[in-house]
BANUPA-658727 format. One line per 5 residues: number of its first residue (from 0); for each residue x, y, z of C-alpha. Coordinates in steps of 0.25 Angstrom, whole numbers, plus 5000, padded with zeros to 4 digits. Layout:
<sites>
NUM) X,Y,Z ~ ... $
</sites>
This chain:
<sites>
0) 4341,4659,5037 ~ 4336,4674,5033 ~ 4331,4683,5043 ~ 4317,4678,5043 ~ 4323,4663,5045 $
5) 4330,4670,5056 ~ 4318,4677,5061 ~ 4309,4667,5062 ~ 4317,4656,5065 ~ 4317,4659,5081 $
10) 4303,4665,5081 ~ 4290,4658,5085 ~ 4284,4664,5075 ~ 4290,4652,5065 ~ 4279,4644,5070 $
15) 4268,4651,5063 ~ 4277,4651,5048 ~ 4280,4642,5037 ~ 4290,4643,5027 ~ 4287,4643,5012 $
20) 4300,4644,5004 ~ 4308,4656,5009 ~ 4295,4661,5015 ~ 4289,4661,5030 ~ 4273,4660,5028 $
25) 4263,4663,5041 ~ 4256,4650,5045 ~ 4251,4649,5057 ~ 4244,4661,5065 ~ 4238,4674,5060 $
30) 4243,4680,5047 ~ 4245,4665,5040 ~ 4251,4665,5025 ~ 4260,4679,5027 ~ 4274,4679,5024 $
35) 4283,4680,5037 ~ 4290,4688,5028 ~ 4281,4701,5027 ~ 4275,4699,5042 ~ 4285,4709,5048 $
40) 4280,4702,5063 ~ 4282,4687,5056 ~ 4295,4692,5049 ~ 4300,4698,5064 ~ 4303,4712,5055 $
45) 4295,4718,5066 ~ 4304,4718,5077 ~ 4317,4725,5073 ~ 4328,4721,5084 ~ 4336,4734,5080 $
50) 4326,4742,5085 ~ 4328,4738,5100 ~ 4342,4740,5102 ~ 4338,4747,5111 ~ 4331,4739,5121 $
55) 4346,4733,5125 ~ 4353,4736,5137 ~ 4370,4740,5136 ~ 4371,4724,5141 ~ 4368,4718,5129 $
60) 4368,4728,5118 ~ 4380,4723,5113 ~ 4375,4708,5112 ~ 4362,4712,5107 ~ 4366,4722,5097 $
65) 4376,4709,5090 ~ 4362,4703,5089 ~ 4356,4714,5082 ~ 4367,4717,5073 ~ 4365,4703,5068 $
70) 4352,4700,5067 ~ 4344,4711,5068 ~ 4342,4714,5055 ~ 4338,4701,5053 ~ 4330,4692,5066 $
75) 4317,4700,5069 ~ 4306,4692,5078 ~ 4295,4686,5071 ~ 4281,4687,5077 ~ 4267,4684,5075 $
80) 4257,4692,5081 ~ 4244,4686,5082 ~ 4250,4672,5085 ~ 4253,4673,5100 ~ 4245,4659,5104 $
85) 4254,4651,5092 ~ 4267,4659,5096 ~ 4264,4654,5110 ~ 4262,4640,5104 ~ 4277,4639,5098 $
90) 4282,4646,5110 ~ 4275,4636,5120 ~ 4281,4624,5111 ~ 4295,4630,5111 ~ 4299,4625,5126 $
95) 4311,4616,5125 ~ 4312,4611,5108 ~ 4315,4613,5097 ~ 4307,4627,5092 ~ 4312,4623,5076 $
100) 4310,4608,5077 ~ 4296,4605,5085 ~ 4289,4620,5089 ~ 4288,4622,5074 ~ 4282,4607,5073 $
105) 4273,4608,5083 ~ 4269,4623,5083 ~ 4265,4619,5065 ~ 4258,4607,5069 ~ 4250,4615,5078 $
110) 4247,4626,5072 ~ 4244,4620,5057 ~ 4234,4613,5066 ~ 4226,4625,5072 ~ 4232,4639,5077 $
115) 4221,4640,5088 ~ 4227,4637,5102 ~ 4219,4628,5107 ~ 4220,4621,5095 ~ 4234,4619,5096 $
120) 4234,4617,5112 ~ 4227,4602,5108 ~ 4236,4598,5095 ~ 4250,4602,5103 ~ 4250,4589,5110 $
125) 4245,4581,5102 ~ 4258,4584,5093 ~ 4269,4578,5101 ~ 4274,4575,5116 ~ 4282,4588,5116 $
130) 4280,4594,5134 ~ 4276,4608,5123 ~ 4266,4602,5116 ~ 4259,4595,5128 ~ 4258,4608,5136 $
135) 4256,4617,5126 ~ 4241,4614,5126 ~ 4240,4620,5141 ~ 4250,4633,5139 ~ 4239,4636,5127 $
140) 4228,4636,5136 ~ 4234,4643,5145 ~ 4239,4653,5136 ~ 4226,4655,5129 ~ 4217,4657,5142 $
145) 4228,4666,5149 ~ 4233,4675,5135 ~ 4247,4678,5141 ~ 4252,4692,5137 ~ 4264,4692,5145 $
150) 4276,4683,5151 ~ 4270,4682,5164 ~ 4258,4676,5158 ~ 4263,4667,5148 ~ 4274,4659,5158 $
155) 4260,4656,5165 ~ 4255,4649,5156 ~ 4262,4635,5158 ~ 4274,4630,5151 ~ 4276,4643,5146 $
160) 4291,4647,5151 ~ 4297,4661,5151 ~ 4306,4656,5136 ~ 4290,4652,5130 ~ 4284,4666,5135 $
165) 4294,4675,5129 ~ 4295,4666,5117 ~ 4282,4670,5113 ~ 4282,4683,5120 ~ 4293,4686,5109 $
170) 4286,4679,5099 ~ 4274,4687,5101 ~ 4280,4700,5101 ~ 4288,4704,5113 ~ 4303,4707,5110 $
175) 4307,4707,5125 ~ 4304,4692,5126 ~ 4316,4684,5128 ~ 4314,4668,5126 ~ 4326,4662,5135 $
180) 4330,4650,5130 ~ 4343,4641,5129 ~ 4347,4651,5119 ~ 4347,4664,5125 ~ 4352,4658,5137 $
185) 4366,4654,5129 ~ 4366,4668,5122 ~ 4363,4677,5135 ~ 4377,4678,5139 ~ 4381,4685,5125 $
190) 4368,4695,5129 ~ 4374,4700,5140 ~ 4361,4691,5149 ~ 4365,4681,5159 ~ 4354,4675,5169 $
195) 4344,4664,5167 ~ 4332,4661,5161 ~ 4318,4667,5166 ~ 4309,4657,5175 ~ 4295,4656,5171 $
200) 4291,4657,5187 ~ 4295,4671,5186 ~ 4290,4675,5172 ~ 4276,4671,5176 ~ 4278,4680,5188 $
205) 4286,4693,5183 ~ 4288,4701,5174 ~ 4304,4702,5172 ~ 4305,4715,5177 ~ 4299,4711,5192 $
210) 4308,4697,5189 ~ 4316,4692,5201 ~ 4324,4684,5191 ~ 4324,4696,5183 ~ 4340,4701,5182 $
215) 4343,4686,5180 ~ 4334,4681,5170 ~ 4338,4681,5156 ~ 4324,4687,5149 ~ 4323,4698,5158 $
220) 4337,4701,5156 ~ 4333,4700,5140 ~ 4321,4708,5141 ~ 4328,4717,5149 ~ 4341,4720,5141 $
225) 4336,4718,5126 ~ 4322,4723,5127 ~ 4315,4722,5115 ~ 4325,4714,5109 ~ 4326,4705,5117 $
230) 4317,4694,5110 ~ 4325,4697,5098 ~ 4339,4693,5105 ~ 4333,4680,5110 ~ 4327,4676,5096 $
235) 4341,4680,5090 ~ 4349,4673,5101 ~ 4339,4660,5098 ~ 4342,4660,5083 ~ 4357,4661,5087 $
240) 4356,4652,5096 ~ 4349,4641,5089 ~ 4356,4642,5074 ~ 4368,4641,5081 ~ 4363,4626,5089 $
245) 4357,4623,5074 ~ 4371,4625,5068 ~ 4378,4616,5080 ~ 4370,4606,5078 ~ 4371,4607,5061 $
250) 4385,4607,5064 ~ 4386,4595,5074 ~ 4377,4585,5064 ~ 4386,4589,5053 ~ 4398,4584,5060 $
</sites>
């Protein structure tokens, strides 16, 4: 993989691309037929990790900084600003499968039909039996009549979980966003973070800072330590994270 591979591999934003060759073409969403490439928010050029170094705190500077050192100059965060109501589409979708194997299926399918939300929130059930697709029709409703701008309003909307909401909280723009998955949860440790995942309850209710699960929930401790870059270590952690199970299992079916 190159560093665009690598970029968009993690990001939500490779549901709205194809690739021609050697070359990542906008499809879906505003801005259709440009090169990835030259799209400095598309390409993830527009956020430079190095610049943020200090955002961290002494307790995982060390950790972080091996992070940056290694992928910095190469990982950025792909984006697409204008596409907030498909990036919330893939997000939704994203609950508990395979994000390479059926979000990009079902997100193409959808959106090579029509891009206009209602639109999709008919097709998405008529396109398999998956729990996503059945209630993603209700969540885009309730995301087009309530136009969430923050956490607290997106973990209203239901089946939207704390991981959905700063997984297009990120994806939209938003640096301190930390999706907590199984990944991250392995990888804490070597951060410096122990504590347990947020609760959807209390987003809906609190911003962190006024959390009572605060000083032991693992996205506030993110948001709180990285800063800025915080969205940027999760992102990095999931591509670790994920090559690494990719390789295991390449490895196991070889023998």
């Amino acid at each position: 993989m190159n560093c665009l591979d690598l970029t968009l591999y993690p990001s939500l934003t490779l549901t709205l691309v194809e690739k021609s060759g050697e070359t990542y073409v906008k499809r879906f969403g505003v801005r259709k037929g440009v090169n990835v490439a030259d799209d400095p928010h598309l390409s993830g050029r527009w956020f430079d990790p190095r610049r943020y170094i200090g955002d961290l705190s002494k307790d995982v500077e060390e950790s972080v900084t091996r992070l940056l050192e290694r992928y910095a100059g190469c990982v950025g965060l792909s984006i697409s600003p204008g596409d907030e109501g498909l990036i919330f589409v893939a997000a939704f979708l994203t609950q508990n499968t395979s994000y390479h194997t059926n979000v990009l299926k079902w997100t193409r399918a959808l959106f090579s039909r029509s891009e206009d939300l209602n639109d999709i929130a008919e097709a998405a059930p008529a396109l398999g039996n998956s729990y996503q697709l059945k209630m993603l029709p209700e969540a885009l409703r309730e995301y087009l009549s309530t136009k969430p701008r923050t956490r607290s309003d997106l973990v209203r909307i239901r089946g939207v979980g704390a991981k959905v909401a700063d997984l297009y909280l990120l994806f939209t723009g938003d640096t301190t966003a930390v999706p907590v998955d199984k990944h991250f949860i392995r990888y804490a440790p070597q951060l410096g973070l122990k504590g347990v995942p947020p609760r959807a309850e209390l987003c809906a209710r609190y911003v962190c800072e006024e959390c009572p699960l605060r000083r032991n929930c693992l996205r506030a401790q993110a948001s709180e330590k990285m800063g800025r870059l915080a969205g940027w270590v999760q992102t990095v952690v999931w591509l670790i994270s994920t090559r690494k199970e990719a390789k295991a299992r390449s490895q196991s079916e070889a023998r």
